[in-house]
DSSP file (Angstrom, degrees, kcal/mol; ACC not computed):
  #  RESIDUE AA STRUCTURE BP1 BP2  ACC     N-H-->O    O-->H-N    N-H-->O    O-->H-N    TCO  KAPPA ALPHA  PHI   PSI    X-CA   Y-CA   Z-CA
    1    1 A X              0   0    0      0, 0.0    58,-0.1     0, 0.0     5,-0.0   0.000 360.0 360.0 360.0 122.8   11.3  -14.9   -4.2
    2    2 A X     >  -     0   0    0      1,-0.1     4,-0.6     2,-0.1     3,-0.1  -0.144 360.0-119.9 -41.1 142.8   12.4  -18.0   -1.9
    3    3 A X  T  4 S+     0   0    0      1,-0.2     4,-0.3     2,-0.1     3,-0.2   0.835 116.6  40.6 -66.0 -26.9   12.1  -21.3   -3.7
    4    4 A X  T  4 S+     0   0    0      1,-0.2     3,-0.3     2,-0.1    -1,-0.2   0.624  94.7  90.7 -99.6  -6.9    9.4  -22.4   -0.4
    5    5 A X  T >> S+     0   0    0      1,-0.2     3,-3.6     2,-0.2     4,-3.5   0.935  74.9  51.6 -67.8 -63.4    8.0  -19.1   -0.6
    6    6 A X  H 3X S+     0   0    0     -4,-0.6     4,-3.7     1,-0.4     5,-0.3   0.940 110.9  53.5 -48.6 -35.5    4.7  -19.5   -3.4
    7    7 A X  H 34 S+     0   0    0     -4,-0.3    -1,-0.4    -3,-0.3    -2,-0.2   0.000 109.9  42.1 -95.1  30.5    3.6  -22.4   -1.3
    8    8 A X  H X> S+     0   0    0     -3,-3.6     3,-2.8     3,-0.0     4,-2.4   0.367 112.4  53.2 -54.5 -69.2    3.4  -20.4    2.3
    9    9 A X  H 3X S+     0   0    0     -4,-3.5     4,-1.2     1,-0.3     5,-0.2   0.917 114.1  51.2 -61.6 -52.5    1.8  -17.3    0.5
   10   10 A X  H 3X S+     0   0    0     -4,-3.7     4,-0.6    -5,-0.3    -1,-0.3   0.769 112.9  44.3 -16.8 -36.5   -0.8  -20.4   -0.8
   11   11 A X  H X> S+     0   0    0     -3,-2.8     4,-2.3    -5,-0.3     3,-0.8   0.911 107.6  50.8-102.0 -41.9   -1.2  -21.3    2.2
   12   12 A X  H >X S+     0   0    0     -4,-2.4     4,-1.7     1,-0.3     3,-0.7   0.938 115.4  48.3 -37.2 -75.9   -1.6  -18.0    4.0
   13   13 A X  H 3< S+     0   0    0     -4,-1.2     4,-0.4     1,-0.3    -1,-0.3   0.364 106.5  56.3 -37.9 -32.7   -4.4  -17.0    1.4
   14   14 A X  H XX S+     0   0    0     -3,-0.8     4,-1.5    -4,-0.6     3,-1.2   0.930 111.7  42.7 -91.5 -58.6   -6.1  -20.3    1.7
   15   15 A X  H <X S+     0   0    0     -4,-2.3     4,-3.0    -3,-0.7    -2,-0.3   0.873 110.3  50.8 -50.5 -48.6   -6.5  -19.8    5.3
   16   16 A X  H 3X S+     0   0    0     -4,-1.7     4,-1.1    -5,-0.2    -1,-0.3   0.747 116.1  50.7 -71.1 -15.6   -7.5  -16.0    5.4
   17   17 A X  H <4 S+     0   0    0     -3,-1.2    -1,-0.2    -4,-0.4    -2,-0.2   0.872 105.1  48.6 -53.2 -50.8  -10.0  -17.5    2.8
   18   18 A X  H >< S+     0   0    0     -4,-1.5     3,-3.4     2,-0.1    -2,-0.2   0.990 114.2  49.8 -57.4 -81.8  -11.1  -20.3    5.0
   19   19 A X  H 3< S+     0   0    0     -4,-3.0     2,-7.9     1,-0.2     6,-0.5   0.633 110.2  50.0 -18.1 -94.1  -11.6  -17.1    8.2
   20   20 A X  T 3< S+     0   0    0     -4,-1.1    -1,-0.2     4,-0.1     2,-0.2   0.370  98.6 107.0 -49.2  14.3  -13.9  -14.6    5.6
   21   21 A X  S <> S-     0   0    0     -2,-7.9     4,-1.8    -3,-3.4    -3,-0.1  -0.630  90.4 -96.0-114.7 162.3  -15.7  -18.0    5.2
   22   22 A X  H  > S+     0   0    0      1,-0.2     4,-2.4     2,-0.2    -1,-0.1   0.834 116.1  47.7 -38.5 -66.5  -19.6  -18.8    6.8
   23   23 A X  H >> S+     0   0    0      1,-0.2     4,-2.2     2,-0.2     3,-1.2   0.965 117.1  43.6 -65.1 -40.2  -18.8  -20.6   10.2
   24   24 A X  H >> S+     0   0    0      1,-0.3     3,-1.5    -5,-0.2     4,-0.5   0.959 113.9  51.1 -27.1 -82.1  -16.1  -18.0   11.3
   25   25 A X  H 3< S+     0   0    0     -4,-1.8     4,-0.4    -6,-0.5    -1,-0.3   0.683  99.7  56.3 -41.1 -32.4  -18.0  -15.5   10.4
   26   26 A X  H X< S+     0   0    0     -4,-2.4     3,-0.7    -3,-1.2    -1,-0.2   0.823 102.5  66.2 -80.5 -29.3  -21.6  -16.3   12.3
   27   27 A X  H << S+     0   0    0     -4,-2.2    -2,-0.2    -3,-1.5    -1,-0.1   0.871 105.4  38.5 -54.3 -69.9  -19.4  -16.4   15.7
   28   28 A X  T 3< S+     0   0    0     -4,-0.5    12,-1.0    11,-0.1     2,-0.5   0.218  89.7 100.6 -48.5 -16.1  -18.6  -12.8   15.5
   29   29 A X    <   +     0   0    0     -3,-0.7     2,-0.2    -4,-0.4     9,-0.0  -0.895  53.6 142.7 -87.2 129.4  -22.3  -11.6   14.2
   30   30 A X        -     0   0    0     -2,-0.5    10,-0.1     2,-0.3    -2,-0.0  -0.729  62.8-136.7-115.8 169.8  -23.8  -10.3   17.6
   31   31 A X  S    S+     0   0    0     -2,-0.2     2,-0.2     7,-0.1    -2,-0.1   0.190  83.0  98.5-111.6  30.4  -25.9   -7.5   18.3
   32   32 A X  S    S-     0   0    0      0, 0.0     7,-0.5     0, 0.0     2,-0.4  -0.542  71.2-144.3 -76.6 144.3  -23.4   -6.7   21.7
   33   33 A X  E     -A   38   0A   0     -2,-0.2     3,-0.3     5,-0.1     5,-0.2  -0.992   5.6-144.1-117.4 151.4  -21.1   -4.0   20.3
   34   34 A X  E >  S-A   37   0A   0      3,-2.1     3,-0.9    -2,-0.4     2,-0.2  -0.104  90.5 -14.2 -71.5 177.8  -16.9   -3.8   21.5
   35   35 A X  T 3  S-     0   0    0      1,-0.3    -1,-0.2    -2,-0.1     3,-0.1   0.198 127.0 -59.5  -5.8  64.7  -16.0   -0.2   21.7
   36   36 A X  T 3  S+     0   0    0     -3,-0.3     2,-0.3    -2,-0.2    -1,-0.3   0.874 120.1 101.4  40.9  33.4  -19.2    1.0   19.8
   37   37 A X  E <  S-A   34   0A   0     -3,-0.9    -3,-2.1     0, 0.0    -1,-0.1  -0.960  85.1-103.7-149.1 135.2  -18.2   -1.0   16.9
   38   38 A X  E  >  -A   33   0A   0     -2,-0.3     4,-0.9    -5,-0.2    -5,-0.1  -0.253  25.3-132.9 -55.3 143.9  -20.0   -4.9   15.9
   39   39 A X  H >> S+     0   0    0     -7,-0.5     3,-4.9     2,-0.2     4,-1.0   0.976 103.9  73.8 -74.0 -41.3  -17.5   -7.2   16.9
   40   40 A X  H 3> S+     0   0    0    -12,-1.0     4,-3.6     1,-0.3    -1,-0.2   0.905 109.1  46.8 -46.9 -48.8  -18.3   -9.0   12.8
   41   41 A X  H 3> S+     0   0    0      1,-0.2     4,-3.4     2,-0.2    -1,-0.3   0.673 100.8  48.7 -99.0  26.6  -16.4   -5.9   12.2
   42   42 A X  H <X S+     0   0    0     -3,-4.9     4,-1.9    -4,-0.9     5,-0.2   0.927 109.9  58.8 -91.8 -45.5  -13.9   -5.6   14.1
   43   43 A X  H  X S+     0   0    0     -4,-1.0     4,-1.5     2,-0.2    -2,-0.2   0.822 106.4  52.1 -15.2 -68.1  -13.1   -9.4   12.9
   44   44 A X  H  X S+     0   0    0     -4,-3.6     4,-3.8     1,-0.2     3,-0.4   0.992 112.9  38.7 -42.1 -70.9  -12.9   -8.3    9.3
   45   45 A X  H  X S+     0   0    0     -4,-3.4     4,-2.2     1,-0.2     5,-0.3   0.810 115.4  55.7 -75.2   4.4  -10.6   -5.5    9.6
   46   46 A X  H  X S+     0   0    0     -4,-1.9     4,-1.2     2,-0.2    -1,-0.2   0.867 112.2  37.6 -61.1 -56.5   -8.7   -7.3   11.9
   47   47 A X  H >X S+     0   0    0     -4,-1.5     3,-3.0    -3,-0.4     4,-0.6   0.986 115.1  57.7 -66.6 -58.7   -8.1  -10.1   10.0
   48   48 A X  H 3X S+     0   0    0     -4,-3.8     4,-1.4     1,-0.3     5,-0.4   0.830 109.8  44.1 -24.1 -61.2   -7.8   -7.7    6.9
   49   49 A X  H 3X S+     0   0    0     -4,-2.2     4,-1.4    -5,-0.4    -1,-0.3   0.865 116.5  52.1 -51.1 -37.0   -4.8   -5.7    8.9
   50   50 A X  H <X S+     0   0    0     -3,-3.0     4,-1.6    -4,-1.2    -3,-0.2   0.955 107.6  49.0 -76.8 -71.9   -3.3   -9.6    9.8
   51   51 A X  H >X S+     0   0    0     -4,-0.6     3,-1.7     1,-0.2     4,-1.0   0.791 117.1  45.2 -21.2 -91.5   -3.3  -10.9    6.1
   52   52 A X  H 3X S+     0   0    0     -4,-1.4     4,-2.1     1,-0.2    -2,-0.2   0.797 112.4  44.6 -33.4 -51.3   -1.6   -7.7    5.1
   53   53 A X  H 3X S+     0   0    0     -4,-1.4     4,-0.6    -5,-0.4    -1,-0.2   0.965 113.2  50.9 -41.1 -57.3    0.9   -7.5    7.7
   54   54 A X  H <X S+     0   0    0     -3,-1.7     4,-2.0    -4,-1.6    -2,-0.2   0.753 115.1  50.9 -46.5 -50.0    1.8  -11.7    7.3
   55   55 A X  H  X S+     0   0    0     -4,-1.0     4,-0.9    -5,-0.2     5,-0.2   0.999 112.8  44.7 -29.7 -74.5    2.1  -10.6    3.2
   56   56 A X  H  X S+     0   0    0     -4,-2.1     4,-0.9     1,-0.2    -2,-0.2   0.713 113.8  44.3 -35.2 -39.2    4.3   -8.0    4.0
   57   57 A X  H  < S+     0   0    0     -4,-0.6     3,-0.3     1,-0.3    -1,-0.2   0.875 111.5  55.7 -88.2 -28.8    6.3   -9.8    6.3
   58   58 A X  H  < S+     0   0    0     -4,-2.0    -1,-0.3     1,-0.2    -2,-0.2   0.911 116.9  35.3 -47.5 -44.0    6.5  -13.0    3.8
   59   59 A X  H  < S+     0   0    0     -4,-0.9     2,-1.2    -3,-0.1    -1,-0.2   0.095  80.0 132.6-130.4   0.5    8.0  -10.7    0.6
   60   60 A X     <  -     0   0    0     -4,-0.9    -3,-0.0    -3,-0.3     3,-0.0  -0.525  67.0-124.2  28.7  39.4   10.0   -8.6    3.0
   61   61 A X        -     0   0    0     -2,-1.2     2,-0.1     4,-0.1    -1,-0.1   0.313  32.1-108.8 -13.9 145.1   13.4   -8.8    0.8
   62   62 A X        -     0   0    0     -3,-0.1     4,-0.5     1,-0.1     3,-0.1  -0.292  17.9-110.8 -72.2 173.5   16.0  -10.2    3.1
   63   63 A X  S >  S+     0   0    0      1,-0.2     3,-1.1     2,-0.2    -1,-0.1   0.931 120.2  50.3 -89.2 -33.7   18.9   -8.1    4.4
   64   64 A X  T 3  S+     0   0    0      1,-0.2    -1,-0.2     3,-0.0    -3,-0.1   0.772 107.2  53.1 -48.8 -32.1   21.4  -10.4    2.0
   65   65 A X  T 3  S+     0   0    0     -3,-0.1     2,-0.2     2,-0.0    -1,-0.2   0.536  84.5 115.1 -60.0 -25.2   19.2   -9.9   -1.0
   66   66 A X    <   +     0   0    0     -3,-1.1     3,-0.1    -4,-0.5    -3,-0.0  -0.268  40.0 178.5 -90.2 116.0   19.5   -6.1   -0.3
   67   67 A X        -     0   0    0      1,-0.4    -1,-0.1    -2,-0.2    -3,-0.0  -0.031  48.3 -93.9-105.6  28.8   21.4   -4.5   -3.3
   68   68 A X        -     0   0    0      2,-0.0    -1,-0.4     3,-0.0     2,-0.1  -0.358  55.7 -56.6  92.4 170.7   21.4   -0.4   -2.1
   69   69 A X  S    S-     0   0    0      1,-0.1     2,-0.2    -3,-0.1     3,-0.1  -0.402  70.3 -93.0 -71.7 164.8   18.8    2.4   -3.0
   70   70 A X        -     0   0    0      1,-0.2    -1,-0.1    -2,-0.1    -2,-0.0  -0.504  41.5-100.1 -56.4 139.1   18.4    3.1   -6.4
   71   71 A X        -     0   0    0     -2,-0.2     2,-0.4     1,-0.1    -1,-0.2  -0.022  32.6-151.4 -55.4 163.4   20.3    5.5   -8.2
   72   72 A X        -     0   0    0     -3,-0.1     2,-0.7     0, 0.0    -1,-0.1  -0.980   3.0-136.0-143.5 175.9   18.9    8.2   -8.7
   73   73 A X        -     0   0    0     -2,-0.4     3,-0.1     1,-0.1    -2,-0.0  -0.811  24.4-121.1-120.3 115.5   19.5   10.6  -11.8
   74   74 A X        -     0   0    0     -2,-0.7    -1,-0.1     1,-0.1     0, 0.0   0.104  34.5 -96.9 -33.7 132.4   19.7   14.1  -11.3
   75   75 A X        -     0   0    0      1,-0.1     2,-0.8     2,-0.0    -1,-0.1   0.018  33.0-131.1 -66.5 178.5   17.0   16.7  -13.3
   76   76 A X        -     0   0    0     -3,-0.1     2,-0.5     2,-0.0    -1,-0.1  -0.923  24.0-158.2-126.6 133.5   18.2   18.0  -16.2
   77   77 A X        -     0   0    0     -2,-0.8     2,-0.4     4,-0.0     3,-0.2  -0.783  14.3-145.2-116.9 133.8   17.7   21.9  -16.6
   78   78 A X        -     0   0    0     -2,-0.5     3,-0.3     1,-0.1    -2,-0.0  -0.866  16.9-164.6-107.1 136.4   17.6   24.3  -19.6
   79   79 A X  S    S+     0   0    0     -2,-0.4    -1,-0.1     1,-0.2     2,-0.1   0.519  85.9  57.4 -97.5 -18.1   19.2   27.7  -18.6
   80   80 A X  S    S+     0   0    0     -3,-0.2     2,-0.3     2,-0.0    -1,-0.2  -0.203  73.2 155.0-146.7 101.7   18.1   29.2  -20.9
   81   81 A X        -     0   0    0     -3,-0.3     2,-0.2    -2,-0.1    -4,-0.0  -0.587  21.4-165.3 -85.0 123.6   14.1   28.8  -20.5
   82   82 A X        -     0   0    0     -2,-0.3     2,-0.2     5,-0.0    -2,-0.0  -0.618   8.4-179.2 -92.9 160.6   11.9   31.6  -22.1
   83   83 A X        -     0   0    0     -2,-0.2     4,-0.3     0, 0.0     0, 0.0  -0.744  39.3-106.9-158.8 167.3    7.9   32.1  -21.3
   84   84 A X  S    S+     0   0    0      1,-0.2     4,-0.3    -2,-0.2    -2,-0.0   0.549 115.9  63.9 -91.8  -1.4    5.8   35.0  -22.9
   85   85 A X  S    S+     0   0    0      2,-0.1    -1,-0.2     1,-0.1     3,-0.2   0.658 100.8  49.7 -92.7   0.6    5.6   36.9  -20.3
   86   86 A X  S    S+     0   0    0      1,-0.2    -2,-0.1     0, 0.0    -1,-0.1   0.704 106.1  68.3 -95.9   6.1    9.5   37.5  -20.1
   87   87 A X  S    S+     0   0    0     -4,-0.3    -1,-0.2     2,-0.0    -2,-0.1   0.601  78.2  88.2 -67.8 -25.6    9.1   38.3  -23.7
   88   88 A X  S    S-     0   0    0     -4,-0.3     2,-0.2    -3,-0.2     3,-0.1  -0.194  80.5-108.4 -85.3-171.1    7.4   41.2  -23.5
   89   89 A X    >   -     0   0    0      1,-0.1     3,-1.4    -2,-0.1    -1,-0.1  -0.490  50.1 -75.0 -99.5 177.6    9.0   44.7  -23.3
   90   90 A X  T 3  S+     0   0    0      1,-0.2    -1,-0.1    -2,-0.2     3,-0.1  -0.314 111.1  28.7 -67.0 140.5    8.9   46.7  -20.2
   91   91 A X  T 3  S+     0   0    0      1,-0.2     2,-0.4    -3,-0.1    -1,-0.2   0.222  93.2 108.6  87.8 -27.3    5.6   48.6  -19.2
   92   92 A X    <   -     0   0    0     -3,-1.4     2,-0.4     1,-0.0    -1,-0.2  -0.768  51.4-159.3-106.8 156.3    3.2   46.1  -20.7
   93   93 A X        -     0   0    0     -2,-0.4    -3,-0.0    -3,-0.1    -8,-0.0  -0.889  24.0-102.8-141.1 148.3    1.1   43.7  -18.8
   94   94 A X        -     0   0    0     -2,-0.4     2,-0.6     1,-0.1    -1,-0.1  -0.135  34.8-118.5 -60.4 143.0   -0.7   40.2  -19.9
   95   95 A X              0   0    0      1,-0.1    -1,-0.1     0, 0.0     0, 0.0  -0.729 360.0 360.0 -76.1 123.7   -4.0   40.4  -20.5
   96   96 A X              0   0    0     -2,-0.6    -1,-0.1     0, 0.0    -2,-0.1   0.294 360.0 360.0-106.9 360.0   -5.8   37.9  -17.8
C-alpha cells in the first residue's frame, strides 16, 4: 500500500457513505421508471458498480511493485495407486 493511499480509500468510503445517505437518496425516489427499472435503483447499483471499480482502481498494484506470477508447484503423483476394484480377479463384478 502507498503511504497516501489509507487516507484516499477514507475518503472514497466517506463519500460513497455520504451518496447511500437520505438527501441523495430522495432525488432519485420517483414513481417515473428509466428503462423499466426505478431510477432509486439504478442509483444504488450504479454507485455500487462506481465504489467498486474506484477500490479496485485505488489497490491496483503498480506495474513497479509487480514481482511475476507465482510459482507454481507441480502435482505430485503415486504410480503406483491401487482401488478395490483393480484388486479383484478377473470375471468378478462390484456389487452396486
Amino acid at each position: 500500500m502507498r503511504s497516501g493511499q489509507p487516507r484516499v480509500l477514507f475518503f472514497a468510503a466517506a463519500t460513497v457513505l455520504l451518496l447511500f445517505n437520505y438527501p441523495w437518496l430522495s432525488l432519485f425516489s420517483s414513481a417515473q421508471l428509466l428503462f423499466g427499472i426505478p431510477p432509486l435503483l439504478l442509483y444504488l447499483f450504479g454507485l455500487w458498480l462506481g465504489f467498486i471499480l474506484i477500490i479496485r482502481a485505488l489497490l491496483k498494484p503498480s506495474a513497479s511493485s509487480d514481482l511475476g506470477p507465482l510459482p507454481v508447484k507441480p502435482p505430485t503423483t503415486k504410480a503406483s495407486k491401487t482401488t478395490e476394484v483393480n484388486k479383484m480377479p478377473q470375471g468378478d463384478t462390484p456389487d452396486v
